[in-house]
The first five atom37 places (N, CA, C, CB, O) and aatype in JSON, in Angstrom:
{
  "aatype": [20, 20, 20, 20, 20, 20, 20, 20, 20, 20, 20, 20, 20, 20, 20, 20, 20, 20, 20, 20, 20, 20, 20, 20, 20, 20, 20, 20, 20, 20, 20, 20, 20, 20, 20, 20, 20, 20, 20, 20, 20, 20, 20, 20, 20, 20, 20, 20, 20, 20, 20, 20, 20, 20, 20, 20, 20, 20, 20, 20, 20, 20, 20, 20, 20, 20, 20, 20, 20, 20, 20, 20, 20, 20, 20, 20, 20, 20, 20, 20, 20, 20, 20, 20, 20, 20, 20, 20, 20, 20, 20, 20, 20, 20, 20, 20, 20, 20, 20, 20, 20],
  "atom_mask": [
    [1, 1, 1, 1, 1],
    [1, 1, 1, 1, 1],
    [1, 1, 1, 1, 1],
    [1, 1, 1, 1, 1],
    [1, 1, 1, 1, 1],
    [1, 1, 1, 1, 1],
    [1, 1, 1, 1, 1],
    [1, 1, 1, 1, 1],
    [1, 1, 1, 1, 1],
    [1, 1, 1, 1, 1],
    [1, 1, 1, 1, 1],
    [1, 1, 1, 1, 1],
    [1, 1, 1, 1, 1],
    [1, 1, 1, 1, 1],
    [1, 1, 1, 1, 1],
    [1, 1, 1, 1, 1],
    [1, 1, 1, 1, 1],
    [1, 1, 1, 1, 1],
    [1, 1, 1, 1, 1],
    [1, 1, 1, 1, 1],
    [1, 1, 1, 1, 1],
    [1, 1, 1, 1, 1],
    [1, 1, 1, 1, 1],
    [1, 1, 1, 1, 1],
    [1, 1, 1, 1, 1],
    [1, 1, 1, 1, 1],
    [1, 1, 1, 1, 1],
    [1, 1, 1, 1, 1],
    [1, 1, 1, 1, 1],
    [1, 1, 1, 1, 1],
    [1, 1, 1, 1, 1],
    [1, 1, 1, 1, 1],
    [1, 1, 1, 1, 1],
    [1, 1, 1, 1, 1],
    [1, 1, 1, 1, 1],
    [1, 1, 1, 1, 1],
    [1, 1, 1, 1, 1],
    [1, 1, 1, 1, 1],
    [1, 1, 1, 1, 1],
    [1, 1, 1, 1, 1],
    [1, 1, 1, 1, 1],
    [1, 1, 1, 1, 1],
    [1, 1, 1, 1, 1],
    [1, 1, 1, 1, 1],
    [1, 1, 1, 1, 1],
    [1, 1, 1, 1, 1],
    [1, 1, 1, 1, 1],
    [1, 1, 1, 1, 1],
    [1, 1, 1, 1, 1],
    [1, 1, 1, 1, 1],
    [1, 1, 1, 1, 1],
    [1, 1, 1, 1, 1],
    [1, 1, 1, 1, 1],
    [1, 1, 1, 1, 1],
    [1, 1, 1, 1, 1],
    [1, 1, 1, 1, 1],
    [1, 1, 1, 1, 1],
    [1, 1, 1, 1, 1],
    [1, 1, 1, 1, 1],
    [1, 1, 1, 1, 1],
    [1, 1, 1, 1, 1],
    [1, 1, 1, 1, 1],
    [1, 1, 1, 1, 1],
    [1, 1, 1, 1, 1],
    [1, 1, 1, 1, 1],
    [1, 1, 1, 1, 1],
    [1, 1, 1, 1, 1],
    [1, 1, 1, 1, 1],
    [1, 1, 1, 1, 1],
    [1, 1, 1, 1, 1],
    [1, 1, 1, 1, 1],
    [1, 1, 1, 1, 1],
    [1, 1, 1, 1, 1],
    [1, 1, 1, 1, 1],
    [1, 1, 1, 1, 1],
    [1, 1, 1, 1, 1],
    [1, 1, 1, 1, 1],
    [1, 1, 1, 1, 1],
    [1, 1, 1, 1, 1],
    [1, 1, 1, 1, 1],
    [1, 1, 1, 1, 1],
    [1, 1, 1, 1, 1],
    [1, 1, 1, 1, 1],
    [1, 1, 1, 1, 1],
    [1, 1, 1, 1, 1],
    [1, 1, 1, 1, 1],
    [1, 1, 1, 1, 1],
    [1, 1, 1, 1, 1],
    [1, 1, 1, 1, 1],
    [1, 1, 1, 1, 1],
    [1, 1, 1, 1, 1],
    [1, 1, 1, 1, 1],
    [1, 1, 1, 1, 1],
    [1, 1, 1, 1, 1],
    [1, 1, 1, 1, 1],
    [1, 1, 1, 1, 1],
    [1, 1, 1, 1, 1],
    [1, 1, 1, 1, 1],
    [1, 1, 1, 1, 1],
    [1, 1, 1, 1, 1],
    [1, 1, 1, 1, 1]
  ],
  "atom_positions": [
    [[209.75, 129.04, 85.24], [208.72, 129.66, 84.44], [207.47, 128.79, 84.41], [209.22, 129.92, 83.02], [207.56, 127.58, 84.2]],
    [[206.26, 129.43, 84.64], [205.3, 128.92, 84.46], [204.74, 128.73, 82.77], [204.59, 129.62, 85.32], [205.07, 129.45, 81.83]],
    [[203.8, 127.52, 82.72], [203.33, 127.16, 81.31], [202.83, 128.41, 80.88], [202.23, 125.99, 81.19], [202.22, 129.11, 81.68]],
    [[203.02, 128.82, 79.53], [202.39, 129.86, 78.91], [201.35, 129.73, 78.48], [202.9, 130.3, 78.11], [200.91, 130.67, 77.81]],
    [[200.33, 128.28, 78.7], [199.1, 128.31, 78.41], [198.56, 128.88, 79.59], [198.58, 127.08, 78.01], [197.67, 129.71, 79.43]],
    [[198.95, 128.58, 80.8], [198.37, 128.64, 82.02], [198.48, 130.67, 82.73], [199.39, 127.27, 83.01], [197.82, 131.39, 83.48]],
    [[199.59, 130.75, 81.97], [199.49, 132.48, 81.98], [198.35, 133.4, 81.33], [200.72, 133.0, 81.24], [197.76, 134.31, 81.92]],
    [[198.1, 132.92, 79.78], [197.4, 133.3, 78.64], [195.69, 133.21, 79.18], [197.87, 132.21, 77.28], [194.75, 134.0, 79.11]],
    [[195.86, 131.53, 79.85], [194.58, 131.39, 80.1], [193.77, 132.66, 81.41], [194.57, 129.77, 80.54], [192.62, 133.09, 81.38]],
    [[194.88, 132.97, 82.43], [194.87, 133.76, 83.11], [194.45, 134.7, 82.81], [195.6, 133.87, 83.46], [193.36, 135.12, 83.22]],
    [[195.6, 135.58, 81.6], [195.2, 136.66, 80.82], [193.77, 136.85, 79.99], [196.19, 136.71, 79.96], [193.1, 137.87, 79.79]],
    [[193.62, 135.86, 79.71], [191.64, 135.54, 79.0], [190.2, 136.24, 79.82], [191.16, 133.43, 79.25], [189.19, 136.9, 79.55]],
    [[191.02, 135.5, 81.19], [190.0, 135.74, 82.19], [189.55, 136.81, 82.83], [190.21, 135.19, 82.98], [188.46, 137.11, 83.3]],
    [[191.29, 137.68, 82.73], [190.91, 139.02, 83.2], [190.25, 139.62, 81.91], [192.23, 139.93, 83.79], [189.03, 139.53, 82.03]],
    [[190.58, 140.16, 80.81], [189.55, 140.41, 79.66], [188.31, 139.89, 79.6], [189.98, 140.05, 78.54], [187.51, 140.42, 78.84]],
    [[187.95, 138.86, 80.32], [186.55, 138.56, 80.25], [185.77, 139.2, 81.85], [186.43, 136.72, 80.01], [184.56, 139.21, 82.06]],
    [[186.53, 139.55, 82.54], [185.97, 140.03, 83.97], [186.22, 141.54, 83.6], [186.88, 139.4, 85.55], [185.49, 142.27, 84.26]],
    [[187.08, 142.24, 82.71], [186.62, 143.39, 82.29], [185.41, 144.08, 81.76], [187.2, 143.52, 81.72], [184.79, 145.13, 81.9]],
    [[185.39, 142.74, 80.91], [184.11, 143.02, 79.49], [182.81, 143.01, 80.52], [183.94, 141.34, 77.9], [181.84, 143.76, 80.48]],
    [[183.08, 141.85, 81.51], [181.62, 141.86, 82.04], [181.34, 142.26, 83.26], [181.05, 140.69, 82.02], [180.53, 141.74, 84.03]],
    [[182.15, 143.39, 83.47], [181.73, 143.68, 84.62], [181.08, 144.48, 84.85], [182.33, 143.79, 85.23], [180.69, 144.38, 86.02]],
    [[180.66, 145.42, 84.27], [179.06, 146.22, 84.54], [177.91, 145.53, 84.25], [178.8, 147.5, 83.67], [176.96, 145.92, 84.93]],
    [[177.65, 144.61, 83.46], [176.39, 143.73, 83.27], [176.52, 142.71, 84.68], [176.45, 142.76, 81.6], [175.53, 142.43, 85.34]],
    [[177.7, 142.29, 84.97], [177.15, 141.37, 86.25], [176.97, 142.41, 87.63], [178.43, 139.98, 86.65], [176.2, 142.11, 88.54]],
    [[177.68, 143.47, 87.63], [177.34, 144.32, 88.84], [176.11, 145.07, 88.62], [178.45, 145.31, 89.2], [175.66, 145.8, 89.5]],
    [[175.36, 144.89, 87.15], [173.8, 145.25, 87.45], [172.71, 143.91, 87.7], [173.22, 146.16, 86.03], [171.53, 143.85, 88.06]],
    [[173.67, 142.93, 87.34], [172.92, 141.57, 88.46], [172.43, 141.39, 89.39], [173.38, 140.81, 88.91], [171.24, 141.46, 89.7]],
    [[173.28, 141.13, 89.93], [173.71, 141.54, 91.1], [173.2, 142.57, 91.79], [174.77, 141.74, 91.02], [172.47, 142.21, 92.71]],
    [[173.31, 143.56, 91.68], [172.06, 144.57, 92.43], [171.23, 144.52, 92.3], [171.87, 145.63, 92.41], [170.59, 145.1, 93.18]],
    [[170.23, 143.77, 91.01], [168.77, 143.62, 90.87], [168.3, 142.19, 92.01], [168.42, 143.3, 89.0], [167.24, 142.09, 92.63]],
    [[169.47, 141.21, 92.0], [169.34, 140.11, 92.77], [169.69, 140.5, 94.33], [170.27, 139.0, 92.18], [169.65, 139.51, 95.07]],
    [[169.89, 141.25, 94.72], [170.25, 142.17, 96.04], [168.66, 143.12, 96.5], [171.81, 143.5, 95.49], [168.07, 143.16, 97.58]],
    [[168.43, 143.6, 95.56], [167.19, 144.64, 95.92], [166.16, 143.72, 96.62], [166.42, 145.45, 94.46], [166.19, 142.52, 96.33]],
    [[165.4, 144.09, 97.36], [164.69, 143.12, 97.99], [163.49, 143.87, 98.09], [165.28, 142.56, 99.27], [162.54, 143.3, 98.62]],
    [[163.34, 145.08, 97.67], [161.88, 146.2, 97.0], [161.38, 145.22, 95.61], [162.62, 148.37, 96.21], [160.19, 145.31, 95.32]],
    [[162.02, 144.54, 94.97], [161.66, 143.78, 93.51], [160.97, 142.61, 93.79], [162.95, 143.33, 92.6], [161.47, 142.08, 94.79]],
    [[160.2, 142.08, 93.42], [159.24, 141.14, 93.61], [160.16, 139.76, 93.14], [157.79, 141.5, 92.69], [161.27, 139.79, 92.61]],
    [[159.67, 139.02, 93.37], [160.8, 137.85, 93.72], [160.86, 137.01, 92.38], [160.32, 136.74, 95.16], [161.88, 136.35, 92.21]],
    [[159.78, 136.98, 91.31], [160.01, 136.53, 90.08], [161.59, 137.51, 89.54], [158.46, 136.81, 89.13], [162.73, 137.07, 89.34]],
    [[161.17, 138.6, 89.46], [162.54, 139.82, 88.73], [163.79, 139.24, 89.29], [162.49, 141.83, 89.36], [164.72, 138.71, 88.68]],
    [[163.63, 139.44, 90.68], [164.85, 138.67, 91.37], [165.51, 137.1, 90.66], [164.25, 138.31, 92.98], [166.69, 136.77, 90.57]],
    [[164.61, 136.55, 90.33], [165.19, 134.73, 90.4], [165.42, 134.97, 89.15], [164.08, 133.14, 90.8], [165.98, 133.99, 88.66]],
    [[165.16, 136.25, 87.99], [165.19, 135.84, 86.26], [166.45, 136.45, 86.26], [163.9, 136.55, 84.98], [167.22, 136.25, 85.32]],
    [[166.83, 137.35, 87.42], [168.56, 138.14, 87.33], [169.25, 136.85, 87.61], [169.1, 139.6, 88.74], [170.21, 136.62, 86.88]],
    [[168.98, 136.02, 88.47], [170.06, 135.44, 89.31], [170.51, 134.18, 87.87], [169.32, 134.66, 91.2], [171.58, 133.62, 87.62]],
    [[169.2, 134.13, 87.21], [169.49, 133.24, 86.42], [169.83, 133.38, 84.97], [168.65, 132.57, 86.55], [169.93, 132.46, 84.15]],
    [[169.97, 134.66, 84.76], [170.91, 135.67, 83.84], [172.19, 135.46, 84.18], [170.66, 137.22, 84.0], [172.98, 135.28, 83.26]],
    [[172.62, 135.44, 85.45], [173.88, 135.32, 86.42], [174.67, 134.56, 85.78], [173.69, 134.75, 87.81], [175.78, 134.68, 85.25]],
    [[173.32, 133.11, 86.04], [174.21, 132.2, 86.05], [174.45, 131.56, 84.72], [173.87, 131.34, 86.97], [174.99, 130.47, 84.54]],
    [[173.87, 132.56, 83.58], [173.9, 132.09, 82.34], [175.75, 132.53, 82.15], [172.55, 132.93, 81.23], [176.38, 131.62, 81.62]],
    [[176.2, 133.23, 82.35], [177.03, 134.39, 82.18], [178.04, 133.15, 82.08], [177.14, 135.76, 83.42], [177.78, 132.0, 82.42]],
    [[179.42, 133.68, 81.46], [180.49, 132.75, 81.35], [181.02, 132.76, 82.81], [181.59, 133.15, 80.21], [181.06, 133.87, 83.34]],
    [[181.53, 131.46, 83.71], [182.28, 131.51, 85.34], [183.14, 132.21, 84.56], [182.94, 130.01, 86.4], [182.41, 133.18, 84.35]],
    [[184.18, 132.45, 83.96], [185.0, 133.11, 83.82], [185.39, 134.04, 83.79], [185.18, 133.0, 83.47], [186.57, 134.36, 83.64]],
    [[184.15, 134.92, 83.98], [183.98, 136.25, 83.8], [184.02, 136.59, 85.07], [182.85, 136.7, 83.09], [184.33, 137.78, 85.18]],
    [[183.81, 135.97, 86.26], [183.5, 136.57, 87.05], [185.21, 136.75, 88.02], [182.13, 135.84, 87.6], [186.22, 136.12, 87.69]],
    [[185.16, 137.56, 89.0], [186.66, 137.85, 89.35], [187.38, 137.2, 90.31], [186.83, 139.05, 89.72], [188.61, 137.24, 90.34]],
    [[186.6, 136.54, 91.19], [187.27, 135.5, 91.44], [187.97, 134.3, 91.2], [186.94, 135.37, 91.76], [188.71, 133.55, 91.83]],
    [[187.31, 134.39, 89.62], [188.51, 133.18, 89.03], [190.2, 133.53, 88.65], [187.89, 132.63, 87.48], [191.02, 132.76, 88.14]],
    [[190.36, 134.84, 89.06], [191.78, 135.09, 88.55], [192.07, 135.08, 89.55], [192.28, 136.16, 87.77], [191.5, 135.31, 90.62]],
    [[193.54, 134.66, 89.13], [194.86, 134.07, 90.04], [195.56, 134.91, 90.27], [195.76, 133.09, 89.54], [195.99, 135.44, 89.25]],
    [[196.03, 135.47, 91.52], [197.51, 136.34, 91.18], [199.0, 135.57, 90.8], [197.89, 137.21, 92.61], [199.59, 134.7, 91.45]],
    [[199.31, 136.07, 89.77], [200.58, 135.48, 88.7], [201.81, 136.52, 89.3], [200.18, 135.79, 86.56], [201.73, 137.75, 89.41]],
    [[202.77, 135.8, 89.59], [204.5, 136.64, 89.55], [204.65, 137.57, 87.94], [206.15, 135.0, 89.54], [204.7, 137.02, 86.84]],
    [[204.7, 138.83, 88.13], [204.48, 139.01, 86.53], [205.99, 139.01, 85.73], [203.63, 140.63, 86.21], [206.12, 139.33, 84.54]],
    [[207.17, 138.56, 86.71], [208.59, 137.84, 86.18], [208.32, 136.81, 85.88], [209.73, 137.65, 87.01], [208.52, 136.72, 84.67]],
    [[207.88, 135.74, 86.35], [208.12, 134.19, 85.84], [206.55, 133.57, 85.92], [209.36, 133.19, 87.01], [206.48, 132.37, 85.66]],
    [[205.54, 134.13, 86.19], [204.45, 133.84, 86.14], [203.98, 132.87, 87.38], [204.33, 133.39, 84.91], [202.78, 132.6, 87.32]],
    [[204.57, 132.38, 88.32], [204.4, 131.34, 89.35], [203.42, 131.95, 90.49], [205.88, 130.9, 89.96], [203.51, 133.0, 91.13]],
    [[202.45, 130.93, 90.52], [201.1, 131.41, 90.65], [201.05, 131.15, 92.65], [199.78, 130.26, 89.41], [200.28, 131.6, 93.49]],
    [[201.89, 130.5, 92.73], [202.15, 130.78, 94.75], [203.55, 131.58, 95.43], [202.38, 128.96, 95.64], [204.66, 131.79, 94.95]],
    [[203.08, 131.85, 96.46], [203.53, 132.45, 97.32], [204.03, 134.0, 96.54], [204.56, 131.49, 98.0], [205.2, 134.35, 96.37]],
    [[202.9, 134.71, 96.19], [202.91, 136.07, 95.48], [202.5, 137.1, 96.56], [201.87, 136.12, 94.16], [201.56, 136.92, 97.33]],
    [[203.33, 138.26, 96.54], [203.45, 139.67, 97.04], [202.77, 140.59, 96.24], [204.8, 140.11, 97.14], [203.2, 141.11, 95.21]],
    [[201.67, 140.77, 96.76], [200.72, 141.41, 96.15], [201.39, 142.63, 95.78], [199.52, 141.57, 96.92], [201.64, 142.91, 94.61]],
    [[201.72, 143.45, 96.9], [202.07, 144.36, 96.59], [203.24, 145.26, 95.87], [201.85, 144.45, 97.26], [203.38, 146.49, 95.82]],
    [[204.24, 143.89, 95.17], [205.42, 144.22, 94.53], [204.9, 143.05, 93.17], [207.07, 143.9, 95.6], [205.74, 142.85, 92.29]],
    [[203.65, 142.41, 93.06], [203.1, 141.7, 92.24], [204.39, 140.69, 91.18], [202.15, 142.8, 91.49], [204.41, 140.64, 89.95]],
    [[205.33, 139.98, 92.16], [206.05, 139.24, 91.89], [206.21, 138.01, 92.95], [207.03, 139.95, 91.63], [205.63, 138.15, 94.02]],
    [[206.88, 136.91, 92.75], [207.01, 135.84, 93.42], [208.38, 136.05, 94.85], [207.33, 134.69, 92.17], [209.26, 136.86, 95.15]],
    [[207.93, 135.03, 95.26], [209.32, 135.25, 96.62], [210.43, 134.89, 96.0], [209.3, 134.18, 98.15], [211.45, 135.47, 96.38]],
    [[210.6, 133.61, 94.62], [211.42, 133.38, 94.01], [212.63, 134.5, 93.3], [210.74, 132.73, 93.36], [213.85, 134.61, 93.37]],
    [[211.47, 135.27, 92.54], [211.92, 136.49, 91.7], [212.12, 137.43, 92.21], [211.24, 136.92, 90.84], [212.71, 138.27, 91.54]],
    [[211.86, 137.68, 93.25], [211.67, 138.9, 94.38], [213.49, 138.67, 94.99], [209.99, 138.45, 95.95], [214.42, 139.46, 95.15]],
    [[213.38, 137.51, 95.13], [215.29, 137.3, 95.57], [216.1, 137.54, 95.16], [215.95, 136.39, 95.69], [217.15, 138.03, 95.57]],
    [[215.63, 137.09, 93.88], [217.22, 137.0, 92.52], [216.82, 138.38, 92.34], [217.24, 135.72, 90.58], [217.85, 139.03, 92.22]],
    [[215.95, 139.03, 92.28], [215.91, 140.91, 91.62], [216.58, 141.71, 92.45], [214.3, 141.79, 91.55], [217.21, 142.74, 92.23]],
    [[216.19, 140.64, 94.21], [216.91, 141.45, 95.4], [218.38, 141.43, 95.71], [216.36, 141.02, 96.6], [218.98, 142.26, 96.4]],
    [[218.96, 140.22, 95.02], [220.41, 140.44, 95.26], [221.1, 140.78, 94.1], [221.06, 139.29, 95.81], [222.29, 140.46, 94.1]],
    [[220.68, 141.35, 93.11], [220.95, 141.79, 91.61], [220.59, 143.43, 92.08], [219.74, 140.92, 90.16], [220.58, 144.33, 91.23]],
    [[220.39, 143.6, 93.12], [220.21, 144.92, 93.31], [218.58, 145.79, 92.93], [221.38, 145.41, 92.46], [218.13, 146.59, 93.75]],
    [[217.84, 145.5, 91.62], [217.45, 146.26, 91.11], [215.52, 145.7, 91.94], [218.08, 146.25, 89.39], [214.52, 145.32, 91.33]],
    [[215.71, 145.86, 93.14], [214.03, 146.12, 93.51], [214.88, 147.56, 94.66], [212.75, 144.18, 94.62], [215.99, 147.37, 95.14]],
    [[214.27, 148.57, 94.87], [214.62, 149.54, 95.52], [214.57, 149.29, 96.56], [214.16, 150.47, 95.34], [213.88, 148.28, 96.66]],
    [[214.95, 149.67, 97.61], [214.45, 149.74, 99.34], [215.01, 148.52, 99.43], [212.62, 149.85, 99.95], [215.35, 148.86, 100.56]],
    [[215.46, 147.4, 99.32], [215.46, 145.6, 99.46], [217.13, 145.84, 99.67], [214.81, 144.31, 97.67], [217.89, 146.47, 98.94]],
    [[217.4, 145.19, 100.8], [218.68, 144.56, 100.68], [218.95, 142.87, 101.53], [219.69, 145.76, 101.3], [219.24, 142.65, 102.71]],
    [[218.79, 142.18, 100.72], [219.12, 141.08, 101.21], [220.25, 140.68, 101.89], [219.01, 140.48, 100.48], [221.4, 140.73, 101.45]],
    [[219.91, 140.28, 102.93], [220.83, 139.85, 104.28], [221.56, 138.34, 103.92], [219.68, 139.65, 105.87], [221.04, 137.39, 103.35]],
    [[223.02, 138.48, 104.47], [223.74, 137.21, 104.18], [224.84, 137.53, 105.71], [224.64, 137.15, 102.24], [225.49, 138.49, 106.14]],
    [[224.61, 136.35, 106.08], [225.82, 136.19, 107.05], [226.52, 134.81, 106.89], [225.33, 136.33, 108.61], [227.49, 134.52, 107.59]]
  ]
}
């Protein structure tokens, strides 16, 4: 199991990349337009960068959402290779049958 600060803090981040994500994707397009005169431009970018890093979405991690362990994650079953095993020989991930010889 991963630290439950280090999950929570995770969890923070996505609520803060929720909250702000239409104000930075109108940033962002004002700092993109290149019809805007270049003062407008540099006062977005620096709106930007007023903004909390945290907000933005690249700071989130993908988390195992069984044990929270933040490497070697399967996006697309959004669990670890760890948890992904023990669920797979416990039977209960569908389609999965783990091989033993």
């Amino acid at each position: 199991m991963a630290k439950k600060s280090a999950v929570e803090k995770n969890e923070h981040r996505r609520t803060l990349v929720k909250n702000a994500a239409a104000k930075r994707a109108r940033l962002k397009a004002l700092v993109q337009n290149k019809e805007l005169p270049i003062e407008e431009r540099f006062a977005a970018v620096l709106k930007l960068a007023e903004m909390p890093r945290n907000s933005s979405k690249t700071r989130i991690r993908n988390r195992c959402e069984v044990t929270g362990r933040p490497r070697a994650f399967y996006r697309k079953l959004k669990m670890s290779r760890i948890a992904l095993r023990e669920l797979g020989s416990q039977g209960q991930v569908p389609g999965l049958v783990k091989s033993s010889w």
